[in-house]
N, C-alpha and C positions, 0 to 999 in steps of 0.2 A: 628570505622572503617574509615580509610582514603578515602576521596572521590576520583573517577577518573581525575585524569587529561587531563582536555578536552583544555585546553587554548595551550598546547604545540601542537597537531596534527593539528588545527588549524591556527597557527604562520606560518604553510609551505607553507599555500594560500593567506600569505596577498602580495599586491600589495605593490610595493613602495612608503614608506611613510605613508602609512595607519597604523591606529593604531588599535587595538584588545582594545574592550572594557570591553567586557564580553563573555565568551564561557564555555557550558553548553551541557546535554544531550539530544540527541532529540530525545524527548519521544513520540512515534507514539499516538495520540491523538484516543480513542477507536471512531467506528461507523462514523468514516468518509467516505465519499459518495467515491465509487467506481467508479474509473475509466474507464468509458465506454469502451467498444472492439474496436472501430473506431481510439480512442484516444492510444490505447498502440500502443509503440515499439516494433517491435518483440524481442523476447529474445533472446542476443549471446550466444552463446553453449560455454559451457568452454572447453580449449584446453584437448585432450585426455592426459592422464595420459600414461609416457611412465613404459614399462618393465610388470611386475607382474600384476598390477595394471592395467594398459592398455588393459592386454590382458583377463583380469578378467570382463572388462566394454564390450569388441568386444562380449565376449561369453553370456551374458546377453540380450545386444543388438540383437542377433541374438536369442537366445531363445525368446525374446517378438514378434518377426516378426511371421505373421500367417505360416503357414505352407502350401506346395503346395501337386503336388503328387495326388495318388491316392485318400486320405483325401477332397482335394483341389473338384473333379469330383464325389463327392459321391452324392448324392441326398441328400437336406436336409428335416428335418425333417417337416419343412411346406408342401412339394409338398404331405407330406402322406394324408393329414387334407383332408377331404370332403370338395370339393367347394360347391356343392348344399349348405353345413352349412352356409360358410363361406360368400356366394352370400343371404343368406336368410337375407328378408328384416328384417324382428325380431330381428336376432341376431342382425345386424349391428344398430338397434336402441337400441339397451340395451348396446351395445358395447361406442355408443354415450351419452348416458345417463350418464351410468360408467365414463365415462371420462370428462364430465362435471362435475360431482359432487368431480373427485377428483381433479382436475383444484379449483372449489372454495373452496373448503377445505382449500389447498393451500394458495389460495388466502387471507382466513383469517387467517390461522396460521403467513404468513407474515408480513401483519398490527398489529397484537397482538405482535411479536417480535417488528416493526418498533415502536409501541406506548410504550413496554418497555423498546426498547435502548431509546427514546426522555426523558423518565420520568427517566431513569438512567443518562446520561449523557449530557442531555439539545441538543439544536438544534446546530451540528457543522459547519456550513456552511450555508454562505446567497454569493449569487451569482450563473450562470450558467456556463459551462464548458469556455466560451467564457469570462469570466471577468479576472480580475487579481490575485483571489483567484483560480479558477478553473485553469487556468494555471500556478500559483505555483503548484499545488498539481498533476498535470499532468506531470510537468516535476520532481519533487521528484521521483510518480512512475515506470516512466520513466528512470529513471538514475540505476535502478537494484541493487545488495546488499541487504543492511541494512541500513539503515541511522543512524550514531551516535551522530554526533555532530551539535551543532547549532553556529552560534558566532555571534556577535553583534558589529561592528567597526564603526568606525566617519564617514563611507560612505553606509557601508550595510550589510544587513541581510544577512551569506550565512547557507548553510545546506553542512553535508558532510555525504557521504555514504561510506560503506566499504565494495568491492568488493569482499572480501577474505571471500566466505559462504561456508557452505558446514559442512563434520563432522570433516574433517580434522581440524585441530588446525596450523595457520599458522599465519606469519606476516600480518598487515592490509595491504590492499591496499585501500586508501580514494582516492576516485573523488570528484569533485565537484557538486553536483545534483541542485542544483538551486540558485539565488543569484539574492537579487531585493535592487535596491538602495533606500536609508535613505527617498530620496525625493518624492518614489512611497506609502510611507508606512503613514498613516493618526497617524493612534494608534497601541499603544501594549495595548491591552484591559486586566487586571487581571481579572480573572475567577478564584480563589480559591476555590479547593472543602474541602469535609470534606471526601473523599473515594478517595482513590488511581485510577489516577495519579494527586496528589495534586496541580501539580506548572500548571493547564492550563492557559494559555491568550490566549485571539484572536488575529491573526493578519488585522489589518483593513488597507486596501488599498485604495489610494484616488479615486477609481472609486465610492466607498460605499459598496464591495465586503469583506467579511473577510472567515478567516479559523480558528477552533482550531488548536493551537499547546501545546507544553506541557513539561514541565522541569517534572521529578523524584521528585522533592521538593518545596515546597512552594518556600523556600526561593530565591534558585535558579532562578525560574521564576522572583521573584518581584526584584531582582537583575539586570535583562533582562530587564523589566520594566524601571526602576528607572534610566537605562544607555542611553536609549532613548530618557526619558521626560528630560536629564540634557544632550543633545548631545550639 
């Protein structure tokens, strides 16, 4: 089966002069540290869909909205509940109890995941939000889509995202989501696994910060590699 052609949607973003070295898929690398809430963009609403469609998203949109009315002024079900209960020192220590114990429950099921993504997929990130790993990965999430393609030219690393999500089936629309020059970037570290997604490397940045990334294919990645250490 023929591979995608990633070098041609690529070609539309090079600057003049620059050459395309290598362009490849980019393969969202699993168990990457999430992007803190302080750190996101808000999301743009995609334009309303005109005709049929449109007026199909209005009438949903308004069935999700709570309802007012008589509904809206009814008495809720809490004001029925005995406060003597609900005031009673007992209850509310059993009620606190409860709720610490399902907090560390919690707590440990998350560690037990956090220690099998690490033993599954090794540690993808050495830096804080503030280095030049943590702001790659901020403005990728940041730039919204998909992200498909990566490329590799005589100048820089960029990433491209394609706008065009959704269930609809339509033409791409690629932006630009991030882009760091030759001269920020230390290594392209190979990481080759033996379990999909095969082609990882790290990107290492000259502060001492790096990120997983990750090509669909060994080869692909070492490709990436190989285009960097002979720039």
């Amino acid at each position: 089966m023929p591979k995608t052609d990633h070098a041609t949607p690529c070609r539309q973003f090079l600057h003049p002069g620059e050459v395309l070295r290598e362009a490849w898929d980019y393969h969202e690398y699993p168990d990457l540290p999430l992007v803190p809430a302080h750190l996101r963009a808000p999301r743009k609403r995609p334009p309303r869909a005109k005709g049929l469609l449109g007026k199909l998203s209005d009438i949903l949109d308004k069935a999700s909205q709570p309802s007012g009315g008589a509904a809206a002024s009814r008495p809720s079900d809490s004001r029925l509940l005995n406060n003597r209960l609900i005031d009673n020192r007992m209850t509310r220590a059993a009620g606190n109890v409860a709720e610490n114990l399902n907090e560390a429950q919690e707590d440990i099921e998350d560690a037990l995941d956090d220690a099998a993504n690490r033993a599954l997929f090794g540690k993808t990130m050495e830096g804080d939000w503030t280095s030049m790993a943590g702001r790659f990965l901020v403005q990728v999430g940041n730039a919204g889509g998909s992200p498909r393609h990566q490329a590799l030219t005589d100048r820089r690393l960029f990433v491209l995202t394609d706008q065009a999500t959704g269930w609809r089936e339509r033409e791409p629309e690629l932006e630009l989501a991030v882009q760091i020059q030759l001269s920020n970037i230390a290594e392209l570290r190979p990481r080759p696994r033996m379990t999909f997604p095969r082609g990882r490397f790290d990107l290492v940045f000259v502060d001492g910060s790096w990120l997983a990334l990750s090509c669909s294919f060994q080869e692909d990645m070492q490709a990436m590699v190989t285009a960097f250490q002979g720039r």
